[in-house]
C-alpha positions as CSV (number, residue, x, y, z in Angstrom):
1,X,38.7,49.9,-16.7
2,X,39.2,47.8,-19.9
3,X,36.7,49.8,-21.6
4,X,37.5,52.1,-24.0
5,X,35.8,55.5,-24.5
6,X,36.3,58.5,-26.9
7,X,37.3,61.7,-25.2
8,X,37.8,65.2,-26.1
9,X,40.5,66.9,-24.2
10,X,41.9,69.8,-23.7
11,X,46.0,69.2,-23.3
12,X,47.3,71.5,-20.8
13,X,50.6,69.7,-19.5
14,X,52.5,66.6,-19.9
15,X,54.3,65.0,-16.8
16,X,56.6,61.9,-16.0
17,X,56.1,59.4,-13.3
18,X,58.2,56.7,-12.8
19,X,59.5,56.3,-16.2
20,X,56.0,56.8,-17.9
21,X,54.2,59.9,-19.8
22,X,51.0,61.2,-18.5
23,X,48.9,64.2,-20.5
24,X,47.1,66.6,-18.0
25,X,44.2,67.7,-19.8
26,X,40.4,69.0,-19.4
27,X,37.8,66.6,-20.1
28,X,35.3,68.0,-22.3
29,X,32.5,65.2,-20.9
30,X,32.8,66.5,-17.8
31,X,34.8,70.0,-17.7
32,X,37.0,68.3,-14.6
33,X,40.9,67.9,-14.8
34,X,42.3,64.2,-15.7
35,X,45.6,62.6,-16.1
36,X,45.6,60.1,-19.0
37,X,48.8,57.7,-19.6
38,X,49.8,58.6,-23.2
39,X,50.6,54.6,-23.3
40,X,47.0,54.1,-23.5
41,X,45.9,56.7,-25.6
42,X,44.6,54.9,-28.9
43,X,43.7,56.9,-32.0
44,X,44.4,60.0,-31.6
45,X,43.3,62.8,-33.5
46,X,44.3,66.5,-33.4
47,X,41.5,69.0,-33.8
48,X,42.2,72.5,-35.3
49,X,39.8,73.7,-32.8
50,X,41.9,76.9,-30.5
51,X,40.7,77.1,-26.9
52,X,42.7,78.9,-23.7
53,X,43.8,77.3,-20.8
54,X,42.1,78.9,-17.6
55,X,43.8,82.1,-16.5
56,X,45.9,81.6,-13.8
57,X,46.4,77.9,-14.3
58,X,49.8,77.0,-13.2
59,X,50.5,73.2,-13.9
60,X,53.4,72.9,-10.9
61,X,50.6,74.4,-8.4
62,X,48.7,71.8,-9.5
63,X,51.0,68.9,-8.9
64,X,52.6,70.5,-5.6
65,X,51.3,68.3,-3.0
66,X,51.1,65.1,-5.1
67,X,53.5,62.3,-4.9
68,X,53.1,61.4,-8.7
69,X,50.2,62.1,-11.1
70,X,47.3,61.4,-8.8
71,X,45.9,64.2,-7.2
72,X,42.2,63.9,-5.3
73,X,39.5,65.2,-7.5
74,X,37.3,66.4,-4.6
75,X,37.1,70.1,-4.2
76,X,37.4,69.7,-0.4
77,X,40.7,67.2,-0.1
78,X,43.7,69.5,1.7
79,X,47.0,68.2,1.7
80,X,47.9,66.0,5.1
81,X,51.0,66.6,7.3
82,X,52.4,63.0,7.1
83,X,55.4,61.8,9.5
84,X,57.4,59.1,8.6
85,X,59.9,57.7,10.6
86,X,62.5,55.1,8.8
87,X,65.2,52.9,10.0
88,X,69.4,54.5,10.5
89,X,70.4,52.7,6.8
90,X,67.2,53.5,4.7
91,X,67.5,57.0,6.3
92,X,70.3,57.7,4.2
93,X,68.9,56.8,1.0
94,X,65.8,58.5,1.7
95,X,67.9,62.1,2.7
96,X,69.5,61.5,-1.0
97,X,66.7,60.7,-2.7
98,X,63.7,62.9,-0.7
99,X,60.5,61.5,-1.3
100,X,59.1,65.0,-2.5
101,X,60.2,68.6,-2.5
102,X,58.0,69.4,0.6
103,X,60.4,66.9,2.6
104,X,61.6,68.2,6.1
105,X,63.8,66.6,8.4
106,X,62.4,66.6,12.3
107,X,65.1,64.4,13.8
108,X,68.1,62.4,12.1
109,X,70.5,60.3,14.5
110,X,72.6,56.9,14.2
111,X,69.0,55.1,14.9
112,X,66.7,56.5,12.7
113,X,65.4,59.3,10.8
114,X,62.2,61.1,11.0
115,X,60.5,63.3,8.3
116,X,58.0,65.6,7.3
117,X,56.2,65.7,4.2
118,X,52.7,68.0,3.0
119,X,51.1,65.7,0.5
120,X,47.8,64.4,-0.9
121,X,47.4,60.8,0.8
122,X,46.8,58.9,-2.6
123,X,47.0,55.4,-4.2
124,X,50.8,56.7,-5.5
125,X,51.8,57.4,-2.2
126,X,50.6,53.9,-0.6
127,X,52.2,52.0,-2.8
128,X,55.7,54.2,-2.7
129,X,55.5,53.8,1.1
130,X,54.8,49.6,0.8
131,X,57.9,49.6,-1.3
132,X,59.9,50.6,1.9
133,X,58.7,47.6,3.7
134,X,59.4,47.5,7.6
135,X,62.0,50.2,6.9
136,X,59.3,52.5,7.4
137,X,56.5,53.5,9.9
138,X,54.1,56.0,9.5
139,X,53.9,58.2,12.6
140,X,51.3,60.2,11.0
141,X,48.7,61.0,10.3
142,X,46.7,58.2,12.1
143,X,44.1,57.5,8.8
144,X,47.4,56.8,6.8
145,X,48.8,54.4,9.0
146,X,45.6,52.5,9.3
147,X,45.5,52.3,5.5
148,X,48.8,50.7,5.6
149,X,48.1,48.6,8.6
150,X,44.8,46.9,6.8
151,X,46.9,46.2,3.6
152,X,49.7,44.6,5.6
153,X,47.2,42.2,7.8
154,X,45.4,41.4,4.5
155,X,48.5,40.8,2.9
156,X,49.3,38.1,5.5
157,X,46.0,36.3,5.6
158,X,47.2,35.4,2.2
159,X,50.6,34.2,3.0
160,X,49.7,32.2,5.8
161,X,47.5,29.6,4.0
């Protein structure tokens, strides 16, 4: 959105993604959790007013099933149990570099490797898995791998003209 609106906040945390700041904070217009990029945070003024963070709150809980800063604001979302399954070489980079700390290896062989992961299914994660290409295949769960599959074939209707 290009608009820009006033809000008063709450700061409870900030985080980094991918070489960028985000503030986790309370948003007093609607009392519900938000992550703001500090890059587009214009004006900013710092109120004397005191407030307490909710008891209990425990910012890493928070982000535990979230690959990045986006984390589904409906009460109801659970995390998924999401397979992937990549090819032998991108295997190897992806058992240095695990996708997240909830990464499980199920099998690893000189053809592939298959993992586990226990994550939010969110706009971050998409767009980390379409970095991988054809290196990677979503096993499950099946919603996920339709989301993918729908962005690949309307990625090619635009290619092919």
């Amino acid at each position: 959105n290009e608009d820009i609106s006033a809000r008063r906040v709450e700061p409870l945390a900030l985080k980094e993604f991918q070489s960028r700041w985000y503030l986790l904070a309370k948003d007093h217009k609607d009392h519900s959790l938000k992550t703001f990029a500090l890059d587009r945070i214009t004006s900013l003024e710092i109120s004397k007013q005191k407030y307490k963070a909710d008891k209990g709150f425990n910012v890493n809980d928070y982000f535990r099933h979230c690959f990045g800063i986006i984390r589904p604001s409906a009460p109801e979302s659970k995390p998924q149990t999401i397979m992937l399954q990549f090819a032998a070489g991108k295997g190897k980079y992806i058992k240095s570099l695990p996708l997240h700390e909830s990464q499980r290896i199920i099998k690893d062989d000189e053809h592939e490797l298959q993992i586990e992961l226990e994550l939010y299914i969110t706009h971050d994660l998409i767009m980390e898995l379409l970095s991988h290409g054809d290196d990677v295949t979503v096993l499950q769960p099946a919603s996920l791998r339709k989301t993918l599959n729908d962005i690949y074939n309307r990625a090619e209707k635009i290619y092919q003209h």
